[in-house]
C-alpha positions as CSV (number, residue, x, y, z in Angstrom):
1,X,-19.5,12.7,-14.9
2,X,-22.6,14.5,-14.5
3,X,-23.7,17.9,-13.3
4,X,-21.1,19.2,-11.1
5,X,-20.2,22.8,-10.1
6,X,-17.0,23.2,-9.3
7,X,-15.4,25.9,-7.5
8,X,-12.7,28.5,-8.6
9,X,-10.5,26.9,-6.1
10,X,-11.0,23.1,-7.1
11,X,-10.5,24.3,-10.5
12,X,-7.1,26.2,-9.8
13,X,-5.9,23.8,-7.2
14,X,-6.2,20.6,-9.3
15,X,-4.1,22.4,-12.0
16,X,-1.5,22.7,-9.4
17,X,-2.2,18.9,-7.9
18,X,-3.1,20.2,-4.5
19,X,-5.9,19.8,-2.5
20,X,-9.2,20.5,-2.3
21,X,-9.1,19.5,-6.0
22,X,-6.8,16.8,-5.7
23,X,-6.7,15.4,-2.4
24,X,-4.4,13.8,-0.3
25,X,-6.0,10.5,-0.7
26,X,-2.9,7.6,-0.4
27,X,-2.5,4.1,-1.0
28,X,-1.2,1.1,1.4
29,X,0.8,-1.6,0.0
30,X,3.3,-4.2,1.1
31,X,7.0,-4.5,1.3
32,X,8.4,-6.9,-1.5
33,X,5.4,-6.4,-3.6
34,X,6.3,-5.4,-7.5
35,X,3.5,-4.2,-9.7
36,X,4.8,-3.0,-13.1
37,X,6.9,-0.4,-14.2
38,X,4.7,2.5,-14.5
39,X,5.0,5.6,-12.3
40,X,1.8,4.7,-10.1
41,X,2.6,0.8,-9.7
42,X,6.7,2.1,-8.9
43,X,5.1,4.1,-5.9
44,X,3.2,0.9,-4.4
45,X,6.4,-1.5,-6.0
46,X,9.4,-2.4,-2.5
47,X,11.0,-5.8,-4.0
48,X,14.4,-3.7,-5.6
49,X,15.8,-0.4,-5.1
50,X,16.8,-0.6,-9.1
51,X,13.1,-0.1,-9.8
52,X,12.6,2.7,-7.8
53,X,16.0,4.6,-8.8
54,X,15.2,8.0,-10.0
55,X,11.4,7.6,-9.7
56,X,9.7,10.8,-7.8
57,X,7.5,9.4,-5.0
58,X,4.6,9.8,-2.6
59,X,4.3,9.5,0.8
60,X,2.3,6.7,0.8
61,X,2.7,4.0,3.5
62,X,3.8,0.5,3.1
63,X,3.3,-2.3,5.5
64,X,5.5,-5.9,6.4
65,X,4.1,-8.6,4.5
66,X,4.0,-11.9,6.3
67,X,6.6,-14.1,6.0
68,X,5.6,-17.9,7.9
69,X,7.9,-20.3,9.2
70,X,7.8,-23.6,7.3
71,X,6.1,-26.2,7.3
72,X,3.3,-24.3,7.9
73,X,1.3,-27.4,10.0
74,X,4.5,-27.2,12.4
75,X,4.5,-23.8,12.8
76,X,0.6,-23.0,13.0
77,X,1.0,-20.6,16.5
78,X,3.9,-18.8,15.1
79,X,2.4,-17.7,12.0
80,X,-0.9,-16.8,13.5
81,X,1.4,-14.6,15.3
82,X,3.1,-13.0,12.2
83,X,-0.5,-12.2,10.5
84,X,-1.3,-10.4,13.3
85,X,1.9,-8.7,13.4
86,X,1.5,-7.2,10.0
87,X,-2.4,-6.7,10.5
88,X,-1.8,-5.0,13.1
89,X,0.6,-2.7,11.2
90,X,-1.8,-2.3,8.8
91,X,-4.1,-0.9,10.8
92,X,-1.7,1.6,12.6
93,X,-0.9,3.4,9.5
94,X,-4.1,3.5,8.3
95,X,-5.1,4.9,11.6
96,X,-2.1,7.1,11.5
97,X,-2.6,8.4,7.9
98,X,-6.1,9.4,8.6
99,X,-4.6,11.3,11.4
100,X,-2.5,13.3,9.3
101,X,-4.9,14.3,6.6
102,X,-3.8,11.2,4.1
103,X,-6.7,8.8,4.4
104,X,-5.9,5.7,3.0
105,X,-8.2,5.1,-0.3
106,X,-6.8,1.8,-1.1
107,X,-5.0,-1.2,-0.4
108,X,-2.0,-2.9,-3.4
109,X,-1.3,-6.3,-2.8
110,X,-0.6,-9.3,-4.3
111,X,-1.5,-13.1,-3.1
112,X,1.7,-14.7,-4.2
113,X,4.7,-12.2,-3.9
114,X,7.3,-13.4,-6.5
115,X,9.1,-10.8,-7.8
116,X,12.1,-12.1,-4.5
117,X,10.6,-15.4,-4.6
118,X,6.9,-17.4,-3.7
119,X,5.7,-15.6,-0.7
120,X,2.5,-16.6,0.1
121,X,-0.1,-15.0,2.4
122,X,-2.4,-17.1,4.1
123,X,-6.4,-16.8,3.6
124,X,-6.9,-15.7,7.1
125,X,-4.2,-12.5,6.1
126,X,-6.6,-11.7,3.4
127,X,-9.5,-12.1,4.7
């Protein structure tokens, strides 16, 4: 809102869904995450290919989700190890979306993935 000019090129680019008007901004989310059935939550869903079937896409990246050895007070070194494995990734294709002119505006995820069963990320992931 407010008191913006606009140029003849946001105006007509927009229209088209091309930048500068609409930019190539993209969102990160995780693989096995599911959040609805719309066309935007489709793009950041990876638990089942039947959701995604016929559904036009982005390039928008997606990143491991951690998956810990159990129990988790048995295997505290090892899952250390896989947060940082898929923070690490994280940061990469951030890093590499930026590079290609597809900043990263956002970041999906969901605590508890259940959609292929009760995936949990520890608080130090989210954090």
């Amino acid at each position: 809102g407010g008191n913006v000019d606009f140029t003849e090129e946001d105006i007509t680019s927009c229209m088209m869904n091309k930048p500068p008007g609409c930019p190539t901004y993209t969102l990160l989310s995780f693989d096995g995450g599911f959040h609805g059935r719309t066309f935007g939550s489709l793009i950041t869903s990876h638990s089942k290919a039947i959701h995604k079937m016929g559904i036009p896409s982005l390039d928008w990246p997606m990143a491991p989700f951690p998956h810990y050895k159990y129990p988790l007070e048995s295997n505290v070194r090892e899952n250390k190890a896989e947060d940082q494995r898929c923070l690490a990734r994280v940061e990469e294709l951030i890093e590499q979306y930026n590079k290609k002119g597809s900043p990263v505006a956002g970041i999906v995820v969901e605590p508890i993935l259940a959609e292929g069963g009760d995936i949990h990320g520890s608080n130090e992931f989210f954090a």
